[in-house]
C-alpha positions in Angstrom: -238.8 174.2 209.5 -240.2 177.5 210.6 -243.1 179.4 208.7 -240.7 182.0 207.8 -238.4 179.9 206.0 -241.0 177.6 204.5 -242.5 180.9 202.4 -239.3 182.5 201.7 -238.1 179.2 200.0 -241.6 179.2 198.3 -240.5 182.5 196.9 -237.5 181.0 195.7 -239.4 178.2 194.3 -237.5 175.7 196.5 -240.5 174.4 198.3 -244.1 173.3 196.6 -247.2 176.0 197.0 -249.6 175.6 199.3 -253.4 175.8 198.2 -255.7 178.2 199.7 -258.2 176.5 202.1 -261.0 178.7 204.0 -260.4 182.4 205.0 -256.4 182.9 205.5 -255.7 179.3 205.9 -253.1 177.2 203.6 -252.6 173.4 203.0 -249.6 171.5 201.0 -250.3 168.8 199.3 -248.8 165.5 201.0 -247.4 164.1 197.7 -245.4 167.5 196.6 -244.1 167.7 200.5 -243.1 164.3 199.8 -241.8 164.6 196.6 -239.8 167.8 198.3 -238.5 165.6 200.7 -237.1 162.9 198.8 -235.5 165.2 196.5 -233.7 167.1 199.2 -232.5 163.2 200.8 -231.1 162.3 197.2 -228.9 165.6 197.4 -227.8 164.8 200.7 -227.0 160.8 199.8 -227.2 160.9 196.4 -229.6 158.1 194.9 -228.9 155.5 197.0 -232.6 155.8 198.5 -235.1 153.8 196.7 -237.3 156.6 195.3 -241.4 156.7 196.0 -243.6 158.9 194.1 -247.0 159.2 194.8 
């Protein structure tokens, strides 16, 4: 995904915040981008996929 759709789905709250690092910089969180991926998979195939939270 592109940087420009990755903050306008923040702005929808469709995609997890980042968390300010040094200066201008942003990271995500591994477990929320993981937790946003999983979610998106069981739209797509329903639950079907075995579901791992960290």
């Amino acid at each position: 995904m592109g940087r420009t759709s990755i903050y306008k789905m923040m702005a929808e709250g469709k995609f997890p915040k980042p968390v300010n690092t040094l200066g201008r910089s942003v990271a995500w969180l591994e477990s929320e981008v993981d937790e946003w991926m999983m979610d998106r998979i069981d739209e797509k195939r329903g639950s079907s996929v075995p579901k791992t939270r960290y």
